[in-house]
C-alpha positions in Angstrom: 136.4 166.9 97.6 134.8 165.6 100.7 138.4 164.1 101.9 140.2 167.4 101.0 138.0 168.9 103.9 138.0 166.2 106.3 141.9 166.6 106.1 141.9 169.8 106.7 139.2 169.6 109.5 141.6 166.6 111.0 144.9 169.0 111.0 143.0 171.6 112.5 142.1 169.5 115.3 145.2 168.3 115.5 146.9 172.1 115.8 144.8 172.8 118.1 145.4 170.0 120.3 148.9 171.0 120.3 149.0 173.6 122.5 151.5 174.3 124.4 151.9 173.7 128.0 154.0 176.0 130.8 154.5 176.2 134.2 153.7 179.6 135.6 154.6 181.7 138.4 153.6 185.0 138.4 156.4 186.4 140.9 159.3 184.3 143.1 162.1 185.7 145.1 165.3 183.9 145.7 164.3 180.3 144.8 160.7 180.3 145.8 158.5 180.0 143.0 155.1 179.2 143.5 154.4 177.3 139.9 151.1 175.9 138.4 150.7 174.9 135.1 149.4 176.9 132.1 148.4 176.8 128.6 149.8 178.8 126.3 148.0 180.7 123.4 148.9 181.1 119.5 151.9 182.9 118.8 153.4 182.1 122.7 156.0 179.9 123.8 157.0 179.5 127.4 159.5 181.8 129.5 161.8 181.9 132.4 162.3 185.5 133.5 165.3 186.3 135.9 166.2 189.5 137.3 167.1 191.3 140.5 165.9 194.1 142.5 167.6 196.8 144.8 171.1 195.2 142.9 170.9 192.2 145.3 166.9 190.7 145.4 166.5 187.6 143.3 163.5 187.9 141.2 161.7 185.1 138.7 159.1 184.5 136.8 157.3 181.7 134.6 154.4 181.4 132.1 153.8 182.3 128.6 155.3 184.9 126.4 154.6 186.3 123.0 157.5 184.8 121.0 158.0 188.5 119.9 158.8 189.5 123.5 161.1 186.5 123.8 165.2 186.6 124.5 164.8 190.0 125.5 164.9 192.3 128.8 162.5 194.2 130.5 162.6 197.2 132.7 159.6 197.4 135.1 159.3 201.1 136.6 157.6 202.3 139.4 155.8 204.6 139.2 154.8 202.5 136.4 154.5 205.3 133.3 156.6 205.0 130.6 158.5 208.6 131.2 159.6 207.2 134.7 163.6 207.2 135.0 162.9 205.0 138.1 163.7 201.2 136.9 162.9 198.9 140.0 164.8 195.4 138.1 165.2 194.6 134.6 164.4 190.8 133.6 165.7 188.6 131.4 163.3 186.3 129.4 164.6 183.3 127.7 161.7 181.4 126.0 162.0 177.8 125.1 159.0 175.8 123.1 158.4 172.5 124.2 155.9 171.5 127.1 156.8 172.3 130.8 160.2 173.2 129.2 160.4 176.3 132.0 161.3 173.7 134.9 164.8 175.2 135.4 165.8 176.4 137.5 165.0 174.0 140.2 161.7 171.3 140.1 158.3 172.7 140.5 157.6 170.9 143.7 161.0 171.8 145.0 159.5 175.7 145.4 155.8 174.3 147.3 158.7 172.8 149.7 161.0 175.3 149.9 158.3 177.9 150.6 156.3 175.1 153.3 160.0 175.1 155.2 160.0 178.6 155.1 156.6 179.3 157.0 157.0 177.1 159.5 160.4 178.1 160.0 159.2 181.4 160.2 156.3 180.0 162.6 159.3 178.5 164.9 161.3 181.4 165.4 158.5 183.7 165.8 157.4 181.6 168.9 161.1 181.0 170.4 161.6 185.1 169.8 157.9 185.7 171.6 
């Protein structure tokens, strides 16, 4: 009896210490995408969300998603109340389920570089302009 529990005790452990890890940004435009990584909770796999706002605004996300939400789109309103006909950008979310498996598109550090060329890019031309 005593090895039927430390079995089970073991593969609980060992479920546990399975979750799943994600990369996460909570908004990007274009291909900046601030990410950091995340762990995921039971039931949640990790996501890539694309869509675009205004018909021409490159919008993405990453993190965790309820694998019921998964492979679907998503209308985000504003005002943000269900009976609003105003739909600012629907996003895709593709969901995947192995760690850090939301890389694409583009490597994680590529974004922290991308966005550190932009502000001093933006620094330069603000100082030329002035």
């Amino acid at each position: 009896m005593n090895r039927v529990i430390f079995l089970f005790v073991v593969g609980v452990c060992f479920a546990v210490g399975q979750a799943l890890t994600c990369y996460k940004c909570d908004i990007g435009f274009g291909n900046l995408c601030l990410t950091t990584q995340t762990t995921c909770s039971a039931g949640q796999q990790c996501f890539n969300g694309v869509g675009k706002a205004g018909g021409f605004l490159d919008i993405k996300m990453k993190g965790c998603l309820d694998v019921v939400k998964c492979n679907g789109t998503e209308n985000i309103n504003f005002p943000s109340s269900s009976s609003s006909n105003s739909t600012i950008y629907s996003m895709n979310k593709t969901c995947c389920s192995t760690d850090l498996c939301n890389a694409a598109p583009g490597l994680p550090g590529t974004s922290v570089l991308s966005l550190a060329f932009a502000a001093i890019s933006a620094l330069i031309a603000t100082n030329v302009l002035v």
